[in-house]
N, C-alpha and C positions, 0 to 999 in steps of 0.2 A: 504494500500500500504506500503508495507517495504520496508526502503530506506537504508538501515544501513551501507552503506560506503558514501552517500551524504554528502558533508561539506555545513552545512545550516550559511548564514549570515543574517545579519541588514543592512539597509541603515546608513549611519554615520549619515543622518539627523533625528533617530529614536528618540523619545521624550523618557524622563524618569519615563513616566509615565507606561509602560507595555505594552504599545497598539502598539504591532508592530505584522509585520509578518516578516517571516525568506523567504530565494529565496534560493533554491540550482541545481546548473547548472549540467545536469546529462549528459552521453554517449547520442552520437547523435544528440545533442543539445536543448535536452528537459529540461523543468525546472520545477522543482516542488514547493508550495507556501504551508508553514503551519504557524499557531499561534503560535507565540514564546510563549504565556503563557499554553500551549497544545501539546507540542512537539514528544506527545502518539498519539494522535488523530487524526483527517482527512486529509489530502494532497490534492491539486490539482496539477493536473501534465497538465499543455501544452506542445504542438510544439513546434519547433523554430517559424515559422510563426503567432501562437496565441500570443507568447509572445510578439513579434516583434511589432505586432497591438496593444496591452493590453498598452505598455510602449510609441508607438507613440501616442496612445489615450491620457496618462496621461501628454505627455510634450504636447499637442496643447490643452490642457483646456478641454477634452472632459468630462469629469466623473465632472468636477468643476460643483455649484450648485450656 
């Protein structure tokens, strides 16, 4: 997937170790997710509604182990 006007960022709470992923909010409200240390490589591109679910998942503990 070529994205090449996407502006990809970091969470501010991304640790210094490398281990992040990048989020870039695309037209029509879809967003795409790739490996900040990979930034050639794979993409996943959700919904607005995937992501919606993905980010309410993560703030009620759903993904926690």
């Amino acid at each position: 997937m070529d994205l090449p006007d996407a502006k990809w960022f970091k969470s501010t709470r991304s640790g210094a170790n490398g281990n992040c992923v990048e989020v870039a909010f695309l037209a029509g409200g879809e967003v795409a997710v790739r490996d900040s240390k990979d930034p050639d490589g794979p993409k996943l591109r959700f919904t607005a509604a995937e992501w919606a679910a993905f980010v309410g998942g993560a703030k009620d503990g759903e993904f926690d182990s």
